[in-house]
MARBAMI-627119 format. One record per residue (C-alpha): x, y, z; residue in one letter. Coordinates in steps of 0.05 Angstrom, whole numbers, plus 5000, padded with zeros to 4 digits. Each point is the difference from the previous one (the first is absolute). Last residue first. Layout:
REM residues N
+------+------+------+--------+
!   xx !   yy !   zz ! residu !
+------+------+------+--------+
!    X !    Y !    Z !      A !
...
+------+------+------+--------+
END
This chain:
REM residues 67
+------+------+------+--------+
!   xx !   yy !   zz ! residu !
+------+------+------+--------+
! 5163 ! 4891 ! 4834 !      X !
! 5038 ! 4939 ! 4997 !      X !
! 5060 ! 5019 ! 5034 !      X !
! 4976 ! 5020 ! 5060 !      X !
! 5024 ! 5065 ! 5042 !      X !
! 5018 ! 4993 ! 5065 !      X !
! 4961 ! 5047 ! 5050 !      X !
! 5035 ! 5053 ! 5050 !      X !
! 4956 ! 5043 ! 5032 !      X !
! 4944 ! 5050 ! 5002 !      X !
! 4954 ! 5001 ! 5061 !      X !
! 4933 ! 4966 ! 5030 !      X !
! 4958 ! 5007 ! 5060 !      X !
! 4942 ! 5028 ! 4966 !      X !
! 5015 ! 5077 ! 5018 !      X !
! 5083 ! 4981 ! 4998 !      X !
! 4983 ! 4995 ! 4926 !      X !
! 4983 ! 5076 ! 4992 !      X !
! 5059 ! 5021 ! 5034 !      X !
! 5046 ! 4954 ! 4975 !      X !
! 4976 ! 5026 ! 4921 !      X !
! 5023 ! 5070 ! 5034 !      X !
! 5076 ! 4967 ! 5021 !      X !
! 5002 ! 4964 ! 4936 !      X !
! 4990 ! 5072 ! 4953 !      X !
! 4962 ! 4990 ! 4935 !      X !
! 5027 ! 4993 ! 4923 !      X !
! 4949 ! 4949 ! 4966 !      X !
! 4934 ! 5024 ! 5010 !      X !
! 4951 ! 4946 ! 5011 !      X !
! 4938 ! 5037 ! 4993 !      X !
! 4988 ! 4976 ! 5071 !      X !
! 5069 ! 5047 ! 5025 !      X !
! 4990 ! 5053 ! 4962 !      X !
! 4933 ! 5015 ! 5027 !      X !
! 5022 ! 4989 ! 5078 !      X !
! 5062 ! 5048 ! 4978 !      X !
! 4961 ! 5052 ! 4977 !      X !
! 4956 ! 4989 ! 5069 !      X !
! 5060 ! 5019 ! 5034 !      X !
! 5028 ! 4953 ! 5059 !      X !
! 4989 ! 4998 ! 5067 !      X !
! 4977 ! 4930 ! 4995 !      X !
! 4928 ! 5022 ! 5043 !      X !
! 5001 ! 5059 ! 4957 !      X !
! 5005 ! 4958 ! 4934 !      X !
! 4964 ! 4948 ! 5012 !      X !
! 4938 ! 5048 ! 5009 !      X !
! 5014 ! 5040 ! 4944 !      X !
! 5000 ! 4934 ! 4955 !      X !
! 4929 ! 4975 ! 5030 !      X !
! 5014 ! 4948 ! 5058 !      X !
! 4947 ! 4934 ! 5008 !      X !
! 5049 ! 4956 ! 5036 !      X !
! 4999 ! 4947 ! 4939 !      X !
! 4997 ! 5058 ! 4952 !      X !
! 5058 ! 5030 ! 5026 !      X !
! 5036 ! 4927 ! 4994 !      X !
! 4977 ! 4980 ! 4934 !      X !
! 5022 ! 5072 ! 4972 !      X !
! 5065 ! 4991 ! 5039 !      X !
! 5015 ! 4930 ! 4962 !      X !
! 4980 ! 5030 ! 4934 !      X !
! 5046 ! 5048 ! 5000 !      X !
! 5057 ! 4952 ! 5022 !      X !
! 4986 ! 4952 ! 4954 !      X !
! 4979 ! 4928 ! 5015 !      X !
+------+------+------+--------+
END
């Protein structure tokens, strides 16, 4: 699963609208947008922030060879 689509599923799971995540994440709402479009370029520390909210956080994953 993608990382957009993974913090979609999760607001939606706890019932947050964009703004909402992004106050309680102390993070912009630009960056709430950016971030479940998918955008390519955002800062780790801020995508932490978010994630932290569900319990999660950005590491390390090998990558496979068949995809």
């Amino acid at each position: 699963m993608k990382l957009n689509d993974f913090i979609k599923e999760k607001r939606g799971t706890v019932r947050l609208t964009q703004p909402e995540l992004a106050e309680k994440a102390g993070v912009g709402l630009r960056f709430i947008r950016e971030l479940e479009q998918g955008k390519e370029t955002l800062r780790l520390d801020k995508v932490n922030q978010v994630l932290k909210l569900f319990g999660y956080e950005v590491g390390p994953v090998e990558i496979r060879k068949d995809e």
